[in-house]
Structure formats: C-alpha cells, structure tokens
N, C-alpha and C positions, 0 to 999 in steps of 0.2 A: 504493500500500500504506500500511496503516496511518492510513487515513480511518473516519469513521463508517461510508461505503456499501462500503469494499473494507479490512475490519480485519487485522491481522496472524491468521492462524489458526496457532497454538500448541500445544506440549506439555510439559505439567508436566517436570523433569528425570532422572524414572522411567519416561517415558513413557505414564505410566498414566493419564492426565485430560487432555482437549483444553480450551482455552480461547481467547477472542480479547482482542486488545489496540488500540486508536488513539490517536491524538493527538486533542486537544481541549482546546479553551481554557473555563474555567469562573474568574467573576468576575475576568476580566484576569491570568487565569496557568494556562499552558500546563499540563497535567497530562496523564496517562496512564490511560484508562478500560481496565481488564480485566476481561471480563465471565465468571465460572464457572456454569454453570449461569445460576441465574436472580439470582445474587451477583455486583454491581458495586461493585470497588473502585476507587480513585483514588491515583496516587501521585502526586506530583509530578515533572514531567517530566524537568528538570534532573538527576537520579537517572542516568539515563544515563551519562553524560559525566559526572559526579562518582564513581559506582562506578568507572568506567574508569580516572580520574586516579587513585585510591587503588588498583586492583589493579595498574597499573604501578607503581606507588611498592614494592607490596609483594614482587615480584616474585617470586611463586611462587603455588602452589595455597592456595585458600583455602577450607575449607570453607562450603557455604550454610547450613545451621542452619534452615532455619525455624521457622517457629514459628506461631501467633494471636497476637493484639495482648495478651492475655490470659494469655499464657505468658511465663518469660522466656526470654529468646534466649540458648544459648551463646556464652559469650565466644570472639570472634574469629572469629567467622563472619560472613558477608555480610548476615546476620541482625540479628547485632549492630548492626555498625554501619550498615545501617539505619533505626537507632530512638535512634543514640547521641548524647548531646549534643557528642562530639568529632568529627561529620561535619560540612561545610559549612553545613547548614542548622540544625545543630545542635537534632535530635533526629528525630522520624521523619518520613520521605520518606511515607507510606503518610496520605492526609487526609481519610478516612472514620471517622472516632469509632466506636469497636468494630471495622472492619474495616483496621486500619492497619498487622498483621500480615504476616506471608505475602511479604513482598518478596523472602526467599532461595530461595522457589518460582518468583514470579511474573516478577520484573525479570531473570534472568540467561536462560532459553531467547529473550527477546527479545533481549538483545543477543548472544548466539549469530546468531542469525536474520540479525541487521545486521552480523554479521561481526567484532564490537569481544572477544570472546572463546572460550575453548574451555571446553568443560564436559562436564563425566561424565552418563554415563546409566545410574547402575548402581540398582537396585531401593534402595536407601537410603544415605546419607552424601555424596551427592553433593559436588563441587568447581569452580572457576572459575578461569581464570588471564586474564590479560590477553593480547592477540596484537601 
C-alpha cells in the first residue's frame, strides 16, 4: 500500500470526494503524491509524523480548517499550521506553487487510514485528535 502501482484509495473527511495518495521520492526527498481528479498535489512527507508529534502535544480535538493555498487558513486549525512558519519545516508542508493548500482535507483521512488518528466525518467543520 501506498506505492505508485497499489496507492492509498481515500476519502475527503465528509466523505464526499475519493482520492488516492503514495509515497515517492522526487529530487532526493520523500514526498507525498495525492492525486484528485486529474489535480496532483505534493506534500512533503515528513508531515506525517510531524502532524502526529504536535496533535499529541496538543492533546485534544483540533479543528482541520482547510483551505486553497490562496485563502487564509483559520487560526488553529490543522490548516494552519500546515503553512505556519512555527511548524518544523517552518512554513508549508504542501510543495506545488498554487497547489500547497488543502493539507487539513488531504493529510489527516490518510493518517486515519494508518491508524496515527481519529477524525470526524460530519458534512463540515471536521476535527483530529491524536491516538
């Protein structure tokens, strides 16, 4: 799972939009291809396990927020930080120029999937908590 030829098959956290997810290394650094329709974004991989260490730190529900690259992201949402310069990599995980939004849609039903959290499926405001 989670290859080019066998991808993660995914669902938006409303349930309403399938999308697929893999690993892939592009210019010596592991990143995350999610493809919506015929829109492929890239986040950086490490987003993973760096989401995880901060929603354990935070320890409770955190709203996703998403957003476009183009909008801003509500404060204090998974959204947020994100794109914040007070996260590890300090500033956005998402490294497609115009498509670098969308992380508090796309990054948290995959780590659902892999077990690293729990998350809402309700039609809008969704939330994550660490496990």
């Amino acid at each position: 799972m989670g290859t080019k030829e066998n991808p993660w098959k995914l669902k938006t956290p409303p349930g309403t939009s399938e999308y697929e997810m893999y690993k892939d290394v592009k210019d010596g650094k592991e990143i995350l291809v999610c493809t919506v329709g015929k829109t492929v974004l890239h986040y950086d991989f490490r987003c993973i396990n760096d989401l995880q260490v901060m929603l354990k730190a935070h320890k409770d529900w955190m709203e996703l927020g998403s957003a476009d690259e183009q909008k801003p992201a509500k404060e204090g949402t998974v959204e947020a930080w994100g794109r914040s310069e007070k996260n590890p990599v300090g500033g956005w995980y998402g490294l497609k120029k115009g498509f670098r939004g969308r992380f508090g849609m796309y990054i948290p039903p995959l780590m659902e999937e892999l077990g690293l959290v729990e998350l809402e499926h309700n039609p809008k405001n969704n939330r994550m908590r660490a496990l």
